[in-house]
N, C-alpha and C positions, 0 to 999 in steps of 0.2 A: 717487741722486736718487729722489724718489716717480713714479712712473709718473703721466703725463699722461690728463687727465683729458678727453674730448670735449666740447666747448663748443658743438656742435649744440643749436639751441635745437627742443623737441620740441612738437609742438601737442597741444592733446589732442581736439578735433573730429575731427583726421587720425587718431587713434590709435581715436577710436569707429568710425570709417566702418573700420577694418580689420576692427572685432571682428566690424563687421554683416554682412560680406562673406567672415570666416570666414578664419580665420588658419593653418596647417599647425604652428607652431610655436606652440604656447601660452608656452610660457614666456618667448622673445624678447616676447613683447606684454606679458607681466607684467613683465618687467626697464623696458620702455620706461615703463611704466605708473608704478614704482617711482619712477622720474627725473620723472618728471611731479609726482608728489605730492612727491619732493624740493623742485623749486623750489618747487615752491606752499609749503611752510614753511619756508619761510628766504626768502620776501618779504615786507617790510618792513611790509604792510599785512596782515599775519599775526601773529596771539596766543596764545602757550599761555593761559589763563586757568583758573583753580577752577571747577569746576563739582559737585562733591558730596564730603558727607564723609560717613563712617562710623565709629561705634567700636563694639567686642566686647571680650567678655569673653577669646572664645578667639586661636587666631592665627589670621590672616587670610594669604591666599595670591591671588597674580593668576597666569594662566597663559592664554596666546594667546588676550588679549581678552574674557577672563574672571573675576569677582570671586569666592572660594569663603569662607562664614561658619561659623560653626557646626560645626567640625571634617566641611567640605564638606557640610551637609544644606542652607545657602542657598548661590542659585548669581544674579550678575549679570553682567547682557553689558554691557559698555561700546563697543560697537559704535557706537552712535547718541551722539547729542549729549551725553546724560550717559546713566549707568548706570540700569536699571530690572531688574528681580526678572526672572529665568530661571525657574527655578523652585524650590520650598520641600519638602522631606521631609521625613516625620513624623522625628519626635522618636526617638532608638533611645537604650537602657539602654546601660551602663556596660562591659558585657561585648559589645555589638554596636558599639561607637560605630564608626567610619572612622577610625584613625591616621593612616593613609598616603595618598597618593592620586596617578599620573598621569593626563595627558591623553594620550589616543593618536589618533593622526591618520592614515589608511592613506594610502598614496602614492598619486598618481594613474596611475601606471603599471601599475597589477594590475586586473586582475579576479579579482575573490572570487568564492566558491561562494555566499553569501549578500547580499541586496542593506544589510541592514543592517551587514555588516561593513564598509562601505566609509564608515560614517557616524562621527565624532567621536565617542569613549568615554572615560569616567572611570575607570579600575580603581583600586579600592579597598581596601583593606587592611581588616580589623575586628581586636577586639580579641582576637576568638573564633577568629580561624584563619581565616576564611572572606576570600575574593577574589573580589570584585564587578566585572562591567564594565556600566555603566551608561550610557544616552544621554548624551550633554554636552550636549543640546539641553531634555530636558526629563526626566532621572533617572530612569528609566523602567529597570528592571533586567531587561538581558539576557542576562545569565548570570552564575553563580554556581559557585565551585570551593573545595569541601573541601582545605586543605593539609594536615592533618596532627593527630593525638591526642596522637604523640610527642615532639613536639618544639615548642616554643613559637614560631611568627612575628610576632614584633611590628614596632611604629616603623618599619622602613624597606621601602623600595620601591625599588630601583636600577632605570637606565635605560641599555642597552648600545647607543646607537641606531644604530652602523654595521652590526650585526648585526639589527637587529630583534629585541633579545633584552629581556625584562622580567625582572628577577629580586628575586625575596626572602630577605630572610634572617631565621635565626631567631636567638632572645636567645643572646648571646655566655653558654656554661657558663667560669667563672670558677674559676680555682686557688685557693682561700681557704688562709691561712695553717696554719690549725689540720689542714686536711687534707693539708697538704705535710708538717706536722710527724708526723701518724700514719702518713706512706708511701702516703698514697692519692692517684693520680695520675688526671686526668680529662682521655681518650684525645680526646675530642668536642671539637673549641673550638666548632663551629655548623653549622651546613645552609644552604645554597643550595637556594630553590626555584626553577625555571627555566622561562620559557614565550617561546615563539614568539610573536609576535602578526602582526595583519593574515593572517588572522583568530588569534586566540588559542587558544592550543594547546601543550600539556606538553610540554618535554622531559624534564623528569624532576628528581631532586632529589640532589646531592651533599653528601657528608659531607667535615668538612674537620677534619681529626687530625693533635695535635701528633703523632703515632709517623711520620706523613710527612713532613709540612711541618717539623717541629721545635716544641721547647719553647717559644719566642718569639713566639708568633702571637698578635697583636694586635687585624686586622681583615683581612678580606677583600674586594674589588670585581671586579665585571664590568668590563671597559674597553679601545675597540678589539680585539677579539680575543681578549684575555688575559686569566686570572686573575690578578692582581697581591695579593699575600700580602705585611699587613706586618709588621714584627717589633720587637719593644720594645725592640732595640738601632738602632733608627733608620736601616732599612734595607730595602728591600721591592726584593720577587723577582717577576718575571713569567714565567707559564707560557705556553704556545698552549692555549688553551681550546678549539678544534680536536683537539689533539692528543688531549687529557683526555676529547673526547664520544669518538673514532674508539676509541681503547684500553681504556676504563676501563667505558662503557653495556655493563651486563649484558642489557638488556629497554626494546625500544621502547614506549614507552607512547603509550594513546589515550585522551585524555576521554571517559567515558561509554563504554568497555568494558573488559572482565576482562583480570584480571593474574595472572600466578602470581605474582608477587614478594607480591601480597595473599589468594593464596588462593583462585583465582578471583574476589575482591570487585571490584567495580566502581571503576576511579582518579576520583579527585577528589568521590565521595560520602562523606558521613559517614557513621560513625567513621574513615569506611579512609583516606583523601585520598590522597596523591603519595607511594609507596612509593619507598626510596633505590635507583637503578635504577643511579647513576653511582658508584662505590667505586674510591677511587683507592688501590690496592693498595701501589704505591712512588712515589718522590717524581718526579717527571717534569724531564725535561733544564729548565734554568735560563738564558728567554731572553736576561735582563739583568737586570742590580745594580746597586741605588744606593742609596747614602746620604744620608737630607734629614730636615731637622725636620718633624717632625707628621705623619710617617710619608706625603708626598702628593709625590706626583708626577703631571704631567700630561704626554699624547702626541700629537703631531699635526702639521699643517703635512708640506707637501714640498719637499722631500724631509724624511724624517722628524726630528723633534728633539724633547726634554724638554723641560716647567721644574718645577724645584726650589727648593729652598730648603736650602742646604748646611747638616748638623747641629754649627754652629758659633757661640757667644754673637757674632761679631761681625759674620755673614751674618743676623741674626734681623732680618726684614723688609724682605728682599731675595729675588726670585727670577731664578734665571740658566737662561740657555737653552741648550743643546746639542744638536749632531748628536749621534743615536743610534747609527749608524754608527761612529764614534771618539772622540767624548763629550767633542769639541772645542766651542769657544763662536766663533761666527761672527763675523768681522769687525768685523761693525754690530753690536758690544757691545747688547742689549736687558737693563735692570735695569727692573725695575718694585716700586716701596717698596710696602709694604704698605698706605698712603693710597691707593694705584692710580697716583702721579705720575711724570713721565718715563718714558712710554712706547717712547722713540727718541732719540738725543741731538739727532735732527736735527729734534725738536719742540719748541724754546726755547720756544713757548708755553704748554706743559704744564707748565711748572716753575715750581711755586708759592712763596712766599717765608712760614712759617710764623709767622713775626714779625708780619704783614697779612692772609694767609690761608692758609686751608689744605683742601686736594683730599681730602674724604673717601669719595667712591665713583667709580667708572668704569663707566658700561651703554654696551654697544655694540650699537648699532640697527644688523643686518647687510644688512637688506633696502634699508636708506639707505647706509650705510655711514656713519653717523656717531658721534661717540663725544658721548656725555652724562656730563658732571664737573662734583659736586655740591661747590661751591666755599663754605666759609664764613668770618664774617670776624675768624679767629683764636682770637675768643672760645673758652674751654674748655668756659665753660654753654650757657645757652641765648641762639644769638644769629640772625642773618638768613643764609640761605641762597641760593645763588642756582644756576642748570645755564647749564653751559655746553656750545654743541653746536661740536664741531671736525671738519672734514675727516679722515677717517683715514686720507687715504691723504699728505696734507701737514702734518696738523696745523693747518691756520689757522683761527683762531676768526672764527664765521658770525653766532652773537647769543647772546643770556644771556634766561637763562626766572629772573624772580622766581619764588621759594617764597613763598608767602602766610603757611604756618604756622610758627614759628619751628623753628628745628634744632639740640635738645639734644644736645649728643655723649655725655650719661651712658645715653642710653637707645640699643637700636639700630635701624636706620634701616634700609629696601632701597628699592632705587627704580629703577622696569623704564620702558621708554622704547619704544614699540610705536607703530611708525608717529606717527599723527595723536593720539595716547595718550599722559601721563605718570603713573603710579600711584608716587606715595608711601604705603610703611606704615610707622609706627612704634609701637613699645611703649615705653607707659608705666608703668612701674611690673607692675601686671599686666593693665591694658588694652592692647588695642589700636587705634588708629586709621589710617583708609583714607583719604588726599586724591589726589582726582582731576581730572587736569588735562586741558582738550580744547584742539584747534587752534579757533582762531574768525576768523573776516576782521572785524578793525580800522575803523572809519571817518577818513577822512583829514583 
Protein backbone atom coordinates (compact mmCIF):
# COMPACT_ATOMS: atom_id res chain seq x y z
CA UNK A 1 0.00 0.00 0.00
CA UNK A 2 1.28 3.73 -0.52
CA UNK A 3 2.22 5.20 2.63
CA UNK A 4 -0.38 7.54 4.32
CA UNK A 5 -0.45 10.69 3.81
CA UNK A 6 -1.12 13.64 6.94
CA UNK A 7 -4.35 15.26 6.48
CA UNK A 8 -3.36 18.06 9.09
CA UNK A 9 -4.66 21.04 7.58
CA UNK A 10 -1.67 23.82 7.85
CA UNK A 11 -2.36 27.72 8.18
CA UNK A 12 -0.10 29.84 6.66
CA UNK A 13 -0.50 33.09 9.09
CA UNK A 14 0.89 30.27 11.70
CA UNK A 15 3.64 29.38 9.53
CA UNK A 16 4.61 33.31 8.92
CA UNK A 17 4.42 34.09 12.86
CA UNK A 18 7.19 31.07 12.93
CA UNK A 19 9.37 32.49 10.37
CA UNK A 20 9.22 36.08 12.47
CA UNK A 21 10.08 34.52 15.63
CA UNK A 22 12.82 32.54 13.94
CA UNK A 23 12.82 28.97 13.31
CA UNK A 24 16.18 26.41 14.46
CA UNK A 25 15.13 24.25 11.51
CA UNK A 26 14.90 25.99 8.28
CA UNK A 27 14.14 23.24 6.25
CA UNK A 28 10.99 21.72 8.54
CA UNK A 29 9.50 25.38 7.69
CA UNK A 30 10.34 24.93 3.92
CA UNK A 31 8.62 21.32 3.85
CA UNK A 32 5.65 22.95 5.90
CA UNK A 33 5.71 25.88 3.54
CA UNK A 34 5.86 23.21 0.36
CA UNK A 35 2.25 21.64 1.60
CA UNK A 36 0.89 25.06 2.02
CA UNK A 37 1.57 26.01 -1.60
CA UNK A 38 0.47 22.23 -2.41
CA UNK A 39 -3.07 22.85 -1.45
CA UNK A 40 -3.25 26.36 -2.58
CA UNK A 41 -3.03 24.50 -6.36
CA UNK A 42 -5.10 21.86 -6.37
CA UNK A 43 -8.10 24.24 -5.07
CA UNK A 44 -10.50 24.52 -7.06
CA UNK A 45 -10.66 28.33 -7.34
CA UNK A 46 -7.06 27.97 -8.74
CA UNK A 47 -5.88 28.14 -12.58
CA UNK A 48 -2.78 27.19 -14.41
CA UNK A 49 -3.52 29.88 -17.28
CA UNK A 50 -1.02 31.19 -20.47
CA UNK A 51 0.70 33.90 -19.60
CA UNK A 52 3.66 34.44 -22.34
CA UNK A 53 5.00 33.03 -25.32
CA UNK A 54 8.17 33.13 -27.13
CA UNK A 55 9.89 31.79 -30.20
CA UNK A 56 13.93 31.59 -31.30
CA UNK A 57 15.64 30.65 -33.84
CA UNK A 58 18.00 28.62 -31.39
CA UNK A 59 17.10 26.02 -28.64
CA UNK A 60 15.72 27.41 -25.65
CA UNK A 61 16.33 25.73 -22.24
CA UNK A 62 14.35 26.56 -18.54
CA UNK A 63 16.37 25.61 -15.48
CA UNK A 64 15.12 26.51 -11.64
CA UNK A 65 12.87 29.39 -12.57
CA UNK A 66 14.76 30.51 -15.42
CA UNK A 67 14.20 31.10 -19.17
CA UNK A 68 17.85 30.88 -21.34
CA UNK A 69 17.63 32.37 -25.34
CA UNK A 70 20.17 32.83 -27.48
CA UNK A 71 22.58 29.91 -26.85
CA UNK A 72 22.24 31.35 -23.12
CA UNK A 73 23.30 35.22 -23.90
CA UNK A 74 19.11 36.11 -23.00
CA UNK A 75 18.27 35.09 -19.69
CA UNK A 76 14.29 35.51 -18.10
CA UNK A 77 13.15 34.95 -14.44
CA UNK A 78 9.74 33.65 -14.50
CA UNK A 79 9.65 34.16 -10.76
CA UNK A 80 6.77 36.78 -10.80
CA UNK A 81 3.46 36.64 -12.60
CA UNK A 82 4.98 36.26 -16.01
CA UNK A 83 8.46 36.18 -17.30
CA UNK A 84 10.53 39.68 -17.78
CA UNK A 85 14.41 40.01 -19.30
CA UNK A 86 17.17 39.02 -16.56
CA UNK A 87 19.53 40.14 -18.35
CA UNK A 88 21.03 40.50 -22.12
CA UNK A 89 24.82 39.72 -23.29
CA UNK A 90 26.44 41.17 -26.12
CA UNK A 91 26.40 39.18 -29.05
CA UNK A 92 29.83 36.60 -29.03
CA UNK A 93 31.37 35.06 -32.69
CA UNK A 94 31.09 31.65 -33.78
CA UNK A 95 34.33 30.35 -32.10
CA UNK A 96 33.16 32.20 -28.63
CA UNK A 97 29.58 31.16 -28.68
CA UNK A 98 28.32 29.12 -25.17
CA UNK A 99 27.43 25.37 -26.16
CA UNK A 100 26.93 24.13 -22.94
CA UNK A 101 25.73 25.53 -19.97
CA UNK A 102 24.84 24.48 -15.99
CA UNK A 103 23.28 26.29 -13.15
CA UNK A 104 25.03 25.70 -10.04
CA UNK A 105 23.51 26.52 -6.82
CA UNK A 106 25.92 26.12 -3.41
CA UNK A 107 24.24 24.45 -0.55
CA UNK A 108 23.27 26.26 2.22
CA UNK A 109 25.29 24.25 4.73
CA UNK A 110 28.95 25.81 3.73
CA UNK A 111 30.62 28.67 4.15
CA UNK A 112 32.78 29.61 1.32
CA UNK A 113 36.02 31.58 1.34
CA UNK A 114 34.24 34.01 -1.02
CA UNK A 115 31.01 35.88 -0.26
CA UNK A 116 30.19 35.59 -4.14
CA UNK A 117 30.74 31.91 -4.15
CA UNK A 118 27.69 31.33 -2.27
CA UNK A 119 25.70 33.11 -5.11
CA UNK A 120 23.67 31.14 -8.08
CA UNK A 121 26.17 30.55 -11.37
CA UNK A 122 25.93 29.70 -14.86
CA UNK A 123 29.16 27.74 -16.00
CA UNK A 124 29.47 27.75 -19.50
CA UNK A 125 31.08 25.96 -22.10
CA UNK A 126 32.50 28.14 -25.30
CA UNK A 127 33.18 26.79 -28.50
CA UNK A 128 37.03 27.85 -27.85
CA UNK A 129 37.82 25.70 -24.81
CA UNK A 130 37.23 28.23 -22.52
CA UNK A 131 34.78 27.74 -19.02
CA UNK A 132 32.87 30.53 -17.73
CA UNK A 133 31.13 30.85 -14.34
CA UNK A 134 28.87 33.68 -14.65
CA UNK A 135 26.27 35.48 -12.12
CA UNK A 136 22.77 33.70 -12.91
CA UNK A 137 21.47 36.93 -11.50
CA UNK A 138 22.82 39.31 -13.92
CA UNK A 139 25.76 37.48 -16.27
CA UNK A 140 28.32 39.38 -14.98
CA UNK A 141 31.62 36.90 -15.49
CA UNK A 142 33.28 35.81 -12.50
CA UNK A 143 35.67 33.59 -13.56
CA UNK A 144 37.14 32.16 -16.44
CA UNK A 145 39.30 28.77 -17.04
CA UNK A 146 41.48 27.85 -19.91
CA UNK A 147 40.72 23.85 -20.71
CA UNK A 148 43.02 22.95 -23.04
CA UNK A 149 45.05 23.59 -26.89
CA UNK A 150 45.15 19.79 -27.08
CA UNK A 151 42.36 18.34 -27.11
CA UNK A 152 39.07 19.66 -28.37
CA UNK A 153 35.92 20.27 -25.37
CA UNK A 154 33.03 20.78 -26.96
CA UNK A 155 28.75 20.23 -26.66
CA UNK A 156 28.67 18.74 -23.24
CA UNK A 157 28.69 19.72 -19.71
CA UNK A 158 28.10 16.64 -17.20
CA UNK A 159 26.54 17.06 -13.75
CA UNK A 160 27.88 14.46 -10.86
CA UNK A 161 25.69 16.12 -8.23
CA UNK A 162 26.14 13.52 -5.21
CA UNK A 163 29.80 14.37 -5.48
CA UNK A 164 29.70 17.94 -6.32
CA UNK A 165 31.53 17.17 -9.34
CA UNK A 166 31.20 19.16 -12.86
CA UNK A 167 32.84 17.54 -15.53
CA UNK A 168 33.68 17.89 -19.38
CA UNK A 169 34.28 16.18 -21.97
CA UNK A 170 36.24 16.49 -25.08
CA UNK A 171 35.15 15.38 -28.89
CA UNK A 172 34.91 11.68 -28.97
CA UNK A 173 38.53 10.68 -31.54
CA UNK A 174 36.66 8.18 -33.83
CA UNK A 175 38.15 4.84 -35.52
CA UNK A 176 37.44 5.66 -39.32
CA UNK A 177 37.49 2.76 -41.57
CA UNK A 178 40.24 3.74 -43.90
CA UNK A 179 42.48 3.86 -40.87
CA UNK A 180 41.75 0.42 -39.40
CA UNK A 181 42.44 -0.67 -42.92
CA UNK A 182 46.21 0.95 -42.92
CA UNK A 183 46.73 -0.62 -39.16
CA UNK A 184 46.62 2.72 -37.49
CA UNK A 185 44.93 2.39 -34.23
CA UNK A 186 43.80 5.65 -32.11
CA UNK A 187 44.92 4.87 -28.43
CA UNK A 188 42.58 8.22 -27.12
CA UNK A 189 38.87 7.70 -27.29
CA UNK A 190 38.49 11.47 -25.09
CA UNK A 191 39.34 13.42 -21.88
CA UNK A 192 37.47 14.12 -18.87
CA UNK A 193 37.76 17.63 -17.60
CA UNK A 194 36.95 17.54 -13.89
CA UNK A 195 36.22 20.36 -11.29
CA UNK A 196 35.05 20.56 -7.90
CA UNK A 197 32.61 23.40 -7.49
CA UNK A 198 31.13 25.41 -4.39
CA UNK A 199 33.51 27.05 -4.87
CA UNK A 200 35.07 25.88 -8.33
CA UNK A 201 38.13 24.32 -8.41
CA UNK A 202 40.22 21.64 -10.67
CA UNK A 203 40.66 18.31 -10.08
CA UNK A 204 42.39 17.67 -12.98
CA UNK A 205 41.84 16.05 -16.32
CA UNK A 206 41.73 12.15 -17.43
CA UNK A 207 42.59 10.30 -20.34
CA UNK A 208 40.29 7.45 -21.35
CA UNK A 209 42.09 4.59 -23.79
CA UNK A 210 40.96 1.82 -25.70
CA UNK A 211 44.49 -0.12 -24.56
CA UNK A 212 42.53 0.14 -20.93
CA UNK A 213 39.09 0.11 -21.11
CA UNK A 214 39.11 -1.96 -24.51
CA UNK A 215 38.46 -1.50 -28.04
CA UNK A 216 34.47 -0.96 -27.65
CA UNK A 217 34.34 2.25 -25.90
CA UNK A 218 31.62 4.16 -26.93
CA UNK A 219 30.85 7.03 -24.41
CA UNK A 220 31.78 7.81 -20.97
CA UNK A 221 29.82 9.57 -17.82
CA UNK A 222 30.38 10.83 -14.24
CA UNK A 223 27.61 9.08 -12.20
CA UNK A 224 26.99 8.65 -8.31
CA UNK A 225 30.50 7.82 -7.71
CA UNK A 226 31.45 6.05 -10.72
CA UNK A 227 32.81 6.17 -13.96
CA UNK A 228 30.47 4.07 -16.00
CA UNK A 229 32.20 3.09 -19.57
CA UNK A 230 29.95 2.13 -22.31
CA UNK A 231 30.60 -0.26 -24.95
CA UNK A 232 29.25 -0.90 -28.62
CA UNK A 233 28.39 -4.38 -27.67
CA UNK A 234 25.53 -2.98 -25.47
CA UNK A 235 27.14 -3.23 -22.27
CA UNK A 236 28.62 -0.66 -19.69
CA UNK A 237 31.09 -1.27 -16.91
CA UNK A 238 31.33 0.89 -13.81
CA UNK A 239 34.47 1.88 -12.02
CA UNK A 240 34.94 3.71 -8.31
CA UNK A 241 35.97 6.98 -9.40
CA UNK A 242 37.25 7.14 -5.93
CA UNK A 243 39.46 4.58 -6.62
CA UNK A 244 40.73 6.09 -10.04
CA UNK A 245 41.49 9.83 -8.20
CA UNK A 246 43.27 7.80 -4.90
CA UNK A 247 45.69 5.44 -7.51
CA UNK A 248 46.03 6.95 -10.86
CA UNK A 249 46.42 11.48 -9.87
CA UNK A 250 50.10 11.90 -10.59
CA UNK A 251 49.81 16.07 -9.39
CA UNK A 252 47.39 17.93 -7.46
CA UNK A 253 46.60 20.83 -9.17
CA UNK A 254 45.50 24.55 -8.32
CA UNK A 255 43.81 27.22 -10.45
CA UNK A 256 45.99 30.09 -10.91
CA UNK A 257 49.25 28.36 -9.92
CA UNK A 258 52.34 26.44 -11.56
CA UNK A 259 52.52 22.98 -12.44
CA UNK A 260 55.22 20.89 -13.47
CA UNK A 261 53.09 18.55 -15.55
CA UNK A 262 53.02 22.29 -17.73
CA UNK A 263 56.42 23.28 -17.24
CA UNK A 264 56.02 25.60 -14.42
CA UNK A 265 53.04 27.43 -16.69
CA UNK A 266 50.23 28.44 -14.86
CA UNK A 267 46.88 25.63 -14.81
CA UNK A 268 43.88 26.96 -16.40
CA UNK A 269 45.57 30.06 -18.38
CA UNK A 270 45.91 29.98 -22.05
CA UNK A 271 47.76 28.17 -24.21
CA UNK A 272 48.51 25.74 -21.19
CA UNK A 273 44.80 24.95 -19.47
CA UNK A 274 44.18 21.50 -17.43
CA UNK A 275 47.44 19.36 -17.95
CA UNK A 276 46.38 15.21 -17.91
CA UNK A 277 47.40 14.88 -14.17
CA UNK A 278 44.90 11.55 -13.72
CA UNK A 279 46.57 8.52 -16.18
CA UNK A 280 44.97 5.46 -15.76
CA UNK A 281 47.86 3.17 -16.26
CA UNK A 282 45.73 -0.40 -16.12
CA UNK A 283 42.18 -1.10 -16.23
CA UNK A 284 40.80 -0.78 -12.62
CA UNK A 285 38.63 -3.73 -10.66
CA UNK A 286 34.90 -3.95 -12.41
CA UNK A 287 32.25 -2.78 -10.03
CA UNK A 288 29.17 -3.98 -12.05
CA UNK A 289 28.00 -5.21 -15.55
CA UNK A 290 25.16 -4.92 -17.61
CA UNK A 291 23.57 -5.33 -20.51
CA UNK A 292 20.88 -2.64 -21.89
CA UNK A 293 19.83 -0.89 -25.21
CA UNK A 294 21.35 2.54 -25.70
CA UNK A 295 24.06 1.92 -23.72
CA UNK A 296 21.98 3.85 -20.38
CA UNK A 297 21.54 2.63 -17.26
CA UNK A 298 20.46 4.50 -14.23
CA UNK A 299 21.40 4.20 -10.09
CA UNK A 300 19.68 5.17 -7.22
CA UNK A 301 17.03 4.75 -4.60
CA UNK A 302 17.48 2.47 -1.14
CA UNK A 303 18.57 0.38 -0.81
CA UNK A 304 20.30 0.58 -4.05
CA UNK A 305 18.78 -0.64 -7.55
CA UNK A 306 19.09 0.03 -11.63
CA UNK A 307 16.92 0.69 -14.48
CA UNK A 308 17.51 -0.57 -17.81
CA UNK A 309 16.24 -1.38 -20.69
CA UNK A 310 17.39 -5.11 -21.60
CA UNK A 311 19.26 -5.18 -25.21
CA UNK A 312 16.50 -7.23 -26.63
CA UNK A 313 13.84 -6.32 -29.90
CA UNK A 314 10.99 -7.23 -27.53
CA UNK A 315 12.02 -5.16 -24.19
CA UNK A 316 12.44 -1.94 -26.74
CA UNK A 317 10.42 0.65 -24.66
CA UNK A 318 10.50 -0.90 -21.58
CA UNK A 319 12.52 -0.29 -18.46
CA UNK A 320 13.07 -2.77 -15.46
CA UNK A 321 14.24 -2.09 -12.16
CA UNK A 322 16.64 -4.14 -10.05
CA UNK A 323 18.54 -4.63 -6.80
CA UNK A 324 22.03 -4.06 -7.35
CA UNK A 325 23.06 -6.30 -4.81
CA UNK A 326 21.63 -9.52 -6.87
CA UNK A 327 20.12 -7.83 -9.77
CA UNK A 328 16.77 -9.33 -8.76
CA UNK A 329 13.48 -7.30 -9.75
CA UNK A 330 11.36 -6.41 -6.68
CA UNK A 331 8.17 -7.69 -5.97
CA UNK A 332 6.27 -4.61 -6.89
CA UNK A 333 7.18 -5.43 -10.52
CA UNK A 334 7.77 -1.28 -11.79
CA UNK A 335 7.76 -1.30 -15.87
CA UNK A 336 7.63 2.06 -17.18
CA UNK A 337 6.95 2.27 -21.37
CA UNK A 338 8.63 4.62 -23.03
CA UNK A 339 5.25 7.17 -23.24
CA UNK A 340 6.25 7.47 -19.26
CA UNK A 341 2.80 5.24 -18.54
CA UNK A 342 2.30 2.63 -15.71
CA UNK A 343 4.28 3.72 -13.39
CA UNK A 344 3.09 0.94 -10.57
CA UNK A 345 0.52 -1.64 -11.28
CA UNK A 346 -1.11 -0.19 -8.28
CA UNK A 347 -1.87 3.23 -10.27
CA UNK A 348 -4.79 2.01 -12.67
CA UNK A 349 -5.07 5.57 -13.31
CA UNK A 350 -1.93 6.07 -15.11
CA UNK A 351 -2.89 3.54 -17.70
CA UNK A 352 -3.82 5.23 -20.67
CA UNK A 353 -5.89 3.47 -23.59
CA UNK A 354 -4.12 4.48 -26.88
CA UNK A 355 -7.14 4.00 -29.19
CA UNK A 356 -8.63 7.55 -26.92
CA UNK A 357 -5.42 8.82 -25.68
CA UNK A 358 -2.15 8.56 -25.18
CA UNK A 359 0.58 9.70 -22.18
CA UNK A 360 3.44 11.43 -23.94
CA UNK A 361 5.63 12.89 -21.19
CA UNK A 362 5.90 12.28 -17.13
CA UNK A 363 7.68 15.60 -14.98
CA UNK A 364 7.85 14.92 -11.44
CA UNK A 365 7.47 18.19 -9.32
CA UNK A 366 9.61 16.61 -6.06
CA UNK A 367 9.24 19.59 -3.89
CA UNK A 368 5.10 18.69 -4.31
CA UNK A 369 5.52 15.43 -5.02
CA UNK A 370 3.31 15.45 -7.69
CA UNK A 371 3.60 13.85 -11.12
CA UNK A 372 2.51 16.04 -14.36
CA UNK A 373 1.34 13.68 -17.48
CA UNK A 374 0.92 15.40 -20.80
CA UNK A 375 -2.19 13.31 -22.04
CA UNK A 376 -3.27 13.76 -25.81
CA UNK A 377 -6.14 12.73 -27.68
CA UNK A 378 -4.78 9.94 -29.70
CA UNK A 379 -4.40 11.97 -32.61
CA UNK A 380 -0.89 11.13 -34.47
CA UNK A 381 -0.69 15.17 -35.77
CA UNK A 382 -1.43 17.84 -34.33
CA UNK A 383 -4.14 17.67 -31.78
CA UNK A 384 -5.27 19.16 -28.06
CA UNK A 385 -3.38 18.44 -25.08
CA UNK A 386 -4.10 18.34 -21.72
CA UNK A 387 -1.61 17.72 -17.98
CA UNK A 388 -2.48 15.86 -15.60
CA UNK A 389 -1.29 16.36 -11.93
CA UNK A 390 -1.47 12.81 -9.77
CA UNK A 391 -0.55 12.09 -6.13
CA UNK A 392 2.68 10.10 -6.41
CA UNK A 393 2.56 8.60 -3.67
CA UNK A 394 -1.31 6.85 -4.68
CA UNK A 395 -1.67 7.93 -8.03
CA UNK A 396 -5.15 9.63 -7.73
CA UNK A 397 -5.79 12.29 -10.18
CA UNK A 398 -6.28 15.83 -8.43
CA UNK A 399 -7.20 18.05 -11.84
CA UNK A 400 -6.22 18.46 -15.58
CA UNK A 401 -4.33 21.94 -16.80
CA UNK A 402 -5.55 22.57 -20.48
CA UNK A 403 -2.72 23.30 -23.10
CA UNK A 404 -3.78 26.36 -24.96
CA UNK A 405 -1.32 25.58 -28.00
CA UNK A 406 -1.93 22.57 -29.87
CA UNK A 407 0.60 19.27 -29.40
CA UNK A 408 2.19 18.05 -32.56
CA UNK A 409 3.87 14.66 -31.86
CA UNK A 410 6.08 15.08 -35.23
CA UNK A 411 7.99 17.74 -33.49
CA UNK A 412 9.54 17.31 -30.04
CA UNK A 413 8.08 18.67 -27.01
CA UNK A 414 9.63 19.03 -23.06
CA UNK A 415 7.64 20.34 -20.36
CA UNK A 416 9.10 21.20 -16.71
CA UNK A 417 6.52 21.72 -13.98
CA UNK A 418 8.14 24.08 -11.12
CA UNK A 419 6.21 24.69 -8.30
CA UNK A 420 3.56 27.53 -9.10
CA UNK A 421 5.20 27.22 -12.94
CA UNK A 422 4.49 25.12 -16.25
CA UNK A 423 7.02 25.81 -19.20
CA UNK A 424 6.24 24.10 -22.44
CA UNK A 425 9.08 24.12 -25.23
CA UNK A 426 8.70 22.92 -28.43
CA UNK A 427 10.49 22.82 -32.03
CA UNK A 428 9.13 23.47 -34.89
CA UNK A 429 10.71 22.54 -37.72
CA UNK A 430 13.73 24.75 -37.00
CA UNK A 431 12.20 27.20 -34.57
CA UNK A 432 11.65 27.16 -31.50
CA UNK A 433 8.84 28.01 -29.23
CA UNK A 434 8.45 28.89 -25.20
CA UNK A 435 4.63 28.75 -23.60
CA UNK A 436 4.41 29.61 -20.28
CA UNK A 437 1.89 28.81 -17.78
CA UNK A 438 1.30 30.74 -14.24
CA UNK A 439 -0.92 29.64 -11.06
CA UNK A 440 -3.74 32.43 -10.96
CA UNK A 441 -6.90 32.53 -8.39
CA UNK A 442 -10.17 31.95 -10.51
CA UNK A 443 -13.16 34.09 -9.67
CA UNK A 444 -16.19 32.04 -8.48
Amino acid sequence: MAPCRRTTKLNSAELLVRRSRGVADAGTLLRLNLKVLRSILLQENRKFMKVWSKTSKSAITYENGKLYFENYLNCYSCVHSEPHTLYKLPKRTKVEKFEDALLCQSPLDKTLALPCDHKSSLVALTANNWLYRLSAETGEVLQRIYLSSNHKFRWYLGWEVSQEILYVKSVQNQETPLARQAGITQDIVMHLAIFHVFPLQVVGTVEISRKVFGKGVTDVVLSQGVLAVSYSNKSVKLYSFEHILDRYMTERLVLGQQSSLLGGKTVGEAPFGIPVNIKITDCPPVLFEVSCSSNGVQIGGYPWHYIYTPPHRDHKGTHHICSLKDKTMPASQVTVTSSGRSVKRRFHQLDDDPDQETFRTVEYEDELDLLAVVVTNGDEGEGKAHIRLHDNQSGQLHRTIDLVEPWDETYRHELFFDKDTIVHIEQKNVNFCCHVYKLKATRK
